[in-house]
Structures are given as structure tokens and as C-alpha cells.
N, C-alpha and C positions, 0 to 999 in steps of 0.2 A: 917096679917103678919106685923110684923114691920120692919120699915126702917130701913135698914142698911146703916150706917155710913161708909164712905169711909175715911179714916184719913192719909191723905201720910207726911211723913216726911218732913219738909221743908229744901228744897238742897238749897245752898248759891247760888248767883248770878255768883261767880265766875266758878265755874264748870257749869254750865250749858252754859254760852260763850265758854269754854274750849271744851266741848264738841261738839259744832255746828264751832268753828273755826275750829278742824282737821280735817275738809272734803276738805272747801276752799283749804287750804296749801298742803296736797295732789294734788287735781288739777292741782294744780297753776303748781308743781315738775314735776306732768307726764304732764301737756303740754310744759314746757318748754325742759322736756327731749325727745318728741316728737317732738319738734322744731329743736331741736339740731341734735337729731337722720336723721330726713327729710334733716336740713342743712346739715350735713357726708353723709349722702348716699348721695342725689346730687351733694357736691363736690369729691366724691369717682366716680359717674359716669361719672362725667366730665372730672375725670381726664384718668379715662380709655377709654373713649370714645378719647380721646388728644392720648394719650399712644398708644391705638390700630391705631390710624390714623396714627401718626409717623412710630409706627412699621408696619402700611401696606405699607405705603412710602418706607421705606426701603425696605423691602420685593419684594415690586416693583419693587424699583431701583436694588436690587441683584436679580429677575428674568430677569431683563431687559439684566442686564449686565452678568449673565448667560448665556441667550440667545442667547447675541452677541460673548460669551465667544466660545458658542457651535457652532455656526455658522463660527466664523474664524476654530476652528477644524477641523470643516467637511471639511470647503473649503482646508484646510492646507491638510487633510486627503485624499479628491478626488485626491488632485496634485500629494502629495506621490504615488496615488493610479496610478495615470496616468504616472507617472517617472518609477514606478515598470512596467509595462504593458510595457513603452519604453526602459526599462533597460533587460525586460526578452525577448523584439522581438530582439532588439542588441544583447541579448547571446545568441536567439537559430540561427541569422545571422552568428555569431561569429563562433558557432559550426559547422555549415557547413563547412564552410568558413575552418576552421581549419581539417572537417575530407575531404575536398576535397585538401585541402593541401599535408595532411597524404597521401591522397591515390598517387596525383599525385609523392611524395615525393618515394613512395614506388617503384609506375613505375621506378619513375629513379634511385633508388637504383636498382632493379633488372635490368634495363638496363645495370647499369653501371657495376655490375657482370658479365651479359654474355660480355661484352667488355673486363673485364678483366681475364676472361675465356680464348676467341678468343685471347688476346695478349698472356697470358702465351701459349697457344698454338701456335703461333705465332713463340714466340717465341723462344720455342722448337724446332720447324719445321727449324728454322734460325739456330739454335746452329748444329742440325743434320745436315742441309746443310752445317755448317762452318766445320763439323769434315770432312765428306763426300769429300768436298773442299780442305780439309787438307791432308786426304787419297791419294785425286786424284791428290794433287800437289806432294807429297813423292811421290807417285808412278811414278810423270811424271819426277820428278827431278832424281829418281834412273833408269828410261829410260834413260835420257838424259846422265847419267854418263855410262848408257851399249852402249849409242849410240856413247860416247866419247871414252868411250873404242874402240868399235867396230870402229870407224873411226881411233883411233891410231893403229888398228890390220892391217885396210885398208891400210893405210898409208906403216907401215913397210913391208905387202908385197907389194905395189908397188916397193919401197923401195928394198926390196929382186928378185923384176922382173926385175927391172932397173937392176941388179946388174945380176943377172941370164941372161938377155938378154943380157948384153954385155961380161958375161965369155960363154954365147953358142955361139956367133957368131963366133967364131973365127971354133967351132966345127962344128959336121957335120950336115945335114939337119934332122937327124932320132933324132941326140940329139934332137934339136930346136923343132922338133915336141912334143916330150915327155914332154919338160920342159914347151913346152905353154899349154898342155894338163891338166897337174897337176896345173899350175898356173890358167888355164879357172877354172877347179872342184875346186879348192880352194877359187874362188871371187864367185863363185856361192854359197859353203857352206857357206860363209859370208853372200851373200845376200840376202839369204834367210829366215836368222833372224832379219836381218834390216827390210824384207818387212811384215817379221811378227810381228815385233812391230808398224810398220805407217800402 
């Protein structure tokens, strides 16, 4: 067999440096872009780690102050709660109180009705007595003018006996008996309506 010849072209010097330097300068880019990259994320976690700390502070401080927010409520709430409890046992005091009022109020309206019932009645009874009184005085007042008559009728027949007894005396004894006869029956017709009006 014969040797074969292997005959490579000769490549300059300068490409073959070319060639073995763009690996180094690669590297070199991705380590320092991995440096860089490492430095951002750590100063990115630092800073959210700062960030989330702050805003748990806060958070804190607006649960805190929440809480105390919630807690004056409640108590403001309980108070309300206990002023209403005291304001609704004063109304349902109140209501009694008011319908025992009503009722007593009522009694003495209805009292004060039958009182003025019994007065108008009363008073009725009074006016009926006043005419009654009225009647009974006309009546006694028009007696008294029959009894004034009657005493002026008295009168002029005594009047007329005085006068009769001294024209019979002179006459005879049978006149004198006749004329006191008629004069006796005459004061007794009188008197006998006098004694029936007393």
C-alpha cells in the first residue's frame, strides 16, 4: 500500500489566534453578565426584602390602629347599646306612666260627668221648686187679697150691725131678734170660707 500523503493547506498565524481568542471574550461577557445579573437580583432582593419590611410595618401599624379603631367602636357601640336599653326601659316607664294617667284622667272625666249630670239635675229639681214656690206664692198672695177682701166684707158688715143694732134698738124685741139672726147666718157664711182657706 502506499503512503498517503496528508497535505493541509497552511492557515496564517493570524486566524488561528482569531480563532482560539473568541472563546476567552465570550466567557469573559457571560461571566461578567452573570456577575452583573447576580449583582440585580441581589440588589432587587434587597430591596424587596427593605420594601416588603416597610410595607409590613405599615400594615402593622394600620392593623394596630384598625384594631384600636375597632375597639373604640365596639365600646362607643356597647354604650349606644346600653343608652338604648336605658332609653327603651324610660319609654316603656313612660308608657305606663302615661296610660295610668289616661286611665286615672278618664275616671275623673267620667266622674266629673255624672257630677254634672246630678247638677243639671239639680238643678232642674231647683228651677221646679222655684216655679212650684212661685205658684205657691200667687196662690197665697191671691188668698191673701180674698182674705183682704173677705176682712173688708167683715168689716162693713160689722159696720152695717153697728148701724143695724143701733136703728133696732129703739124697735121691738122680735125685730132685734130677727136682725141678730140674719147678722149671726151672715158672719158664719163668711166664716166659713175664711176657715176654709186657713
Amino acid at each position: 500500500m502506499a503512503p498517503t500523503l496528508y497535505h493541509y493547506l497552511p492557515v496564517p498565524m493570524d486566524k488561528k489566534e482569531q480563532g482560539l481568542g473568541i472563546r476567552p471574550r465570550y466567557l469573559v461577557a457571560a461571566a461578567v453578565a452573570i456577575v452583573i445579573q447576580v449583582i440585580l437580583v441581589t440588589l432587587l432582593v434587597l430591596y424587596a426584602v427593605k420594601a416588603s419590611s416597610e410595607a409590613c410595618r405599615d400594615g402593622l401599624r394600620a392593623q394596630e390602629e384598625c384594631r384600636n379603631a375597632t375597639r373604640q367602636l365596639q365600646r362607643q357601640l356597647t354604650r349606644s347599646q346600653d343608652s338604648l336599653v336605658q332609653a327603651e326601659a324610660q319609654a316603656g316607664t313612660c308608657n305606663r306612666t302615661v296610660v295610668t294617667i289616661q286611665d286615672s284622667l278618664e275616671k275623673k272625666v267620667s266622674q266629673i260627668q255624672e257630677q254634672q249630670t246630678r247638677i243639671q239635675e239639680q238643678q232642674t229639681q231647683i228651677q221646679e221648686h222655684k216655679t212650684q214656690i212661685q205658684e205657691q206664692q200667687a196662690h197665697i198672695q191671691e188668698q191673701q187679697a180674698h182674705i183682704q177682701e173677705l176682712e173688708s166684707q167683715v168689716k162693713k158688715l160689722n159696720q152695717e150691725l153697728k148701724k143695724l143694732r143701733t136703728a133696732q134698738e129703739a124697735s121691738s124685741t122680735q125685730q132685734k131678734n130677727s136682725a141678730s139672726s140674719m147678722v149671726v147666718s151672715s158672719l158664719l157664711v163668711l166664716a166659713v170660707p175664711l176657715f176654709l182657706l186657713f
